[in-house]
C-alpha positions as CSV (number, residue, x, y, z in Angstrom):
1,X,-31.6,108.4,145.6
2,X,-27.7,108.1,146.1
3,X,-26.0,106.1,142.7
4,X,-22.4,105.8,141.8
5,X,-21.5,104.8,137.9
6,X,-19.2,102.1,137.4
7,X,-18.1,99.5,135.1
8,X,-20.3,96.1,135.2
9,X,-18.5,93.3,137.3
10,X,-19.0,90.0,137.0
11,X,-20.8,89.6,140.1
12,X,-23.4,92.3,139.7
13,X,-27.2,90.9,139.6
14,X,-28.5,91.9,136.8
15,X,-31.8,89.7,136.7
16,X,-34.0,92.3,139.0
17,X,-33.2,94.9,135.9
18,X,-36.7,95.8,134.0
19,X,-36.8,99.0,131.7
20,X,-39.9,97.4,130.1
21,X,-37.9,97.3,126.7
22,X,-37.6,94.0,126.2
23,X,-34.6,94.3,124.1
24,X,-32.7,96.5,126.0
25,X,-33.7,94.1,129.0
26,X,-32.5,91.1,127.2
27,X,-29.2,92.8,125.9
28,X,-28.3,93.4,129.6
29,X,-29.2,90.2,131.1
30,X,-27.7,88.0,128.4
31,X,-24.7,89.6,126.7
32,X,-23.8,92.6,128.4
33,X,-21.4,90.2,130.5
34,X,-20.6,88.3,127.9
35,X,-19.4,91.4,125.6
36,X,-17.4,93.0,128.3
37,X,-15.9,89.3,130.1
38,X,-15.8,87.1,127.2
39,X,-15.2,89.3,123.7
40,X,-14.1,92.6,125.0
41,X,-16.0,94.4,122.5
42,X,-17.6,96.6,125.1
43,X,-17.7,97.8,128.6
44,X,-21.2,98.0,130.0
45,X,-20.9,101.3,132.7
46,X,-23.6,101.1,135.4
47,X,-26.0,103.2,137.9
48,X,-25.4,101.6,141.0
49,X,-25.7,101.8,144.5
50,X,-24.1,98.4,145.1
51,X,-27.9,97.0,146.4
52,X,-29.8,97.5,143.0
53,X,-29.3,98.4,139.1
54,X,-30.6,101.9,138.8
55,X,-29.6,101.7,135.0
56,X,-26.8,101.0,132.3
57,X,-24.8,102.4,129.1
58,X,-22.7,100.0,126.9
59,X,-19.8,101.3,124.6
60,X,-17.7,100.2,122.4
61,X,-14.7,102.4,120.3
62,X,-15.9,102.4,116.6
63,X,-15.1,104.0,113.2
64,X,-17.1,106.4,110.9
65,X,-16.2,107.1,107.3
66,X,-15.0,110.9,107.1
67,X,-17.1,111.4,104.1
68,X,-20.5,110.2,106.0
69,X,-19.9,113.5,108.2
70,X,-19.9,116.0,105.3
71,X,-19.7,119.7,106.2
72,X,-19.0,118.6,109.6
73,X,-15.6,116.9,109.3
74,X,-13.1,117.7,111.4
75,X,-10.7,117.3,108.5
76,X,-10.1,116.0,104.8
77,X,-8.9,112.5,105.7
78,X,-8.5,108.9,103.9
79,X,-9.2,106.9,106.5
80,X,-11.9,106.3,109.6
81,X,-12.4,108.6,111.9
82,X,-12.4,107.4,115.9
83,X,-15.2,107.4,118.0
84,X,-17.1,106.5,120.4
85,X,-20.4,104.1,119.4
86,X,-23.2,104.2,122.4
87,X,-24.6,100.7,122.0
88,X,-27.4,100.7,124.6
89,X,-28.5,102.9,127.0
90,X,-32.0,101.9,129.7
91,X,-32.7,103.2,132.8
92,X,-34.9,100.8,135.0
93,X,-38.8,101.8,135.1
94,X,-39.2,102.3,138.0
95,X,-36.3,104.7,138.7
96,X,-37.1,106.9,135.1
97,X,-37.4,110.5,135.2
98,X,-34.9,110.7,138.1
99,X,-32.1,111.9,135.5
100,X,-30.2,108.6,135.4
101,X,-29.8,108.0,131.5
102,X,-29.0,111.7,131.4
103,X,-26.0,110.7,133.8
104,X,-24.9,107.7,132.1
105,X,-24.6,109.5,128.7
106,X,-22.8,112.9,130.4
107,X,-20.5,109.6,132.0
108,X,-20.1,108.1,128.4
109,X,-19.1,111.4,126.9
110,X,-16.6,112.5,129.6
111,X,-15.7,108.7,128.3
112,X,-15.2,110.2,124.8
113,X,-13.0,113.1,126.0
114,X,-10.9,111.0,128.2
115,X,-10.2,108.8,124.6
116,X,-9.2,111.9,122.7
117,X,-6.3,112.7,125.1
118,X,-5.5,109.2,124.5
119,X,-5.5,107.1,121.3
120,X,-7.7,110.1,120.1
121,X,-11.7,110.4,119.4
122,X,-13.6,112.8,117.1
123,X,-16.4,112.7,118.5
124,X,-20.1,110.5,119.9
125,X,-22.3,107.9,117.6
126,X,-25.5,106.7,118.4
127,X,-28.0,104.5,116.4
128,X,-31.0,105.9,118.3
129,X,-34.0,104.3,118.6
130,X,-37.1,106.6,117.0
131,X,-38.7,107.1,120.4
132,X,-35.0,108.0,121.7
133,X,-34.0,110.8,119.4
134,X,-35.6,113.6,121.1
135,X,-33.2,112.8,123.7
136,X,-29.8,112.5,122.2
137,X,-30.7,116.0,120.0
138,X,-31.2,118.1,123.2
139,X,-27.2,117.1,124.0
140,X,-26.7,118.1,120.8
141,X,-26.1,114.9,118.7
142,X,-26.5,115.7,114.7
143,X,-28.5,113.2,112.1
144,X,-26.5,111.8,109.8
145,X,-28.1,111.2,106.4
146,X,-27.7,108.4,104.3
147,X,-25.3,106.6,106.9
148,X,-25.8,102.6,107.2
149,X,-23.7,101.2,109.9
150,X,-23.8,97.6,109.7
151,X,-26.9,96.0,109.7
152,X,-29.5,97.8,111.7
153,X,-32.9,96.3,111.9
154,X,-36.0,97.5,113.3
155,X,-39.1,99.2,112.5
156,X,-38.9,101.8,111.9
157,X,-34.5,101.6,111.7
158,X,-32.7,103.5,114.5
159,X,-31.4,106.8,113.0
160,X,-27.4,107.4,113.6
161,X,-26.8,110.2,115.4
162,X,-23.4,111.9,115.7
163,X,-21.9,114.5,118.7
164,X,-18.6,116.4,117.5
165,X,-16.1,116.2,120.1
166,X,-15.8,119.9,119.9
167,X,-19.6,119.8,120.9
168,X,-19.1,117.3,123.9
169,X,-16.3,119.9,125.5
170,X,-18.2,122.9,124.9
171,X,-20.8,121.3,127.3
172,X,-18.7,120.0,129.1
């Protein structure tokens, strides 16, 4: 199976899309356009070989407080540190286990490197799903305790999750 990963146009069918995660589903068909197009609050990157929606990542750039990172700041500092906030990430069901979300989140984070040599990034954050953790910790991404990002609902919560960009160039 031959993808490319690009940034969602306009024109891109998205209604055939079905990870079988409702939310994730209804985040894509509804306001992943709408985000990028309308708000420009995030760019939705996608698997693609121009004929189907293999699967998707959504990012946005995003703050964390320095003292939420604790022995793993990069610095003492007054102020929010940049990064990079993963908002969603679903591969379609019936094209999981081919490596496609692994390739979409490698994408994102050469997406967090490319930001540091630019209006600069300290690193990766994820509010990970419980049932998605496993899979952000093998890439290395660190919990962070006691962190509330906003209002995060669910049951149970997503868990943030944090990648130093040291980390991200080091597998890089």
């Amino acid at each position: 199976m031959e993808y490319r990963i690009r940034a969602l146009k306009k024109s891109d069918n998205r209604n055939p899309f079905e990870s079988r995660q409702a939310d994730l589903d209804y985040f894509f068909k509804r306001y992943a356009g709408q985000n990028q197009f309308r708000h420009h609050i995030g760019v939705t990157y996608i698997a693609t070989n121009e004929d189907r929606i293999f699967g998707y990542i959504t990012v946005a750039m995003g703050v964390l407080e320095a003292e939420t990172l604790t022995d793993r700041k990069p610095s003492t500092v007054p102020y929010p540190l940049p990064v990079l906030r993963l908002g969603r990430l679903a591969v379609d069901h019936r094209y999981q286990g081919h490596g496609i979300g692994k390739q979409l989140l490698r994408y994102a984070l050469g997406l967090a490197v490319s930001q540091k040599e630019t209006v600069w990034c300290v690193g990766v954050v994820v509010d990970a799903k419980s049932d998605a953790i496993a899979f952000y910790l093998k890439f290395g991404f660190l919990m962070i305790e006691g962190v509330v990002e906003g209002e995060i609902y669910g049951n149970p919560p997503p868990k943030p999750l944090f990648l130093p960009i040291k980390t991200i160039l080091a597998i890089s």
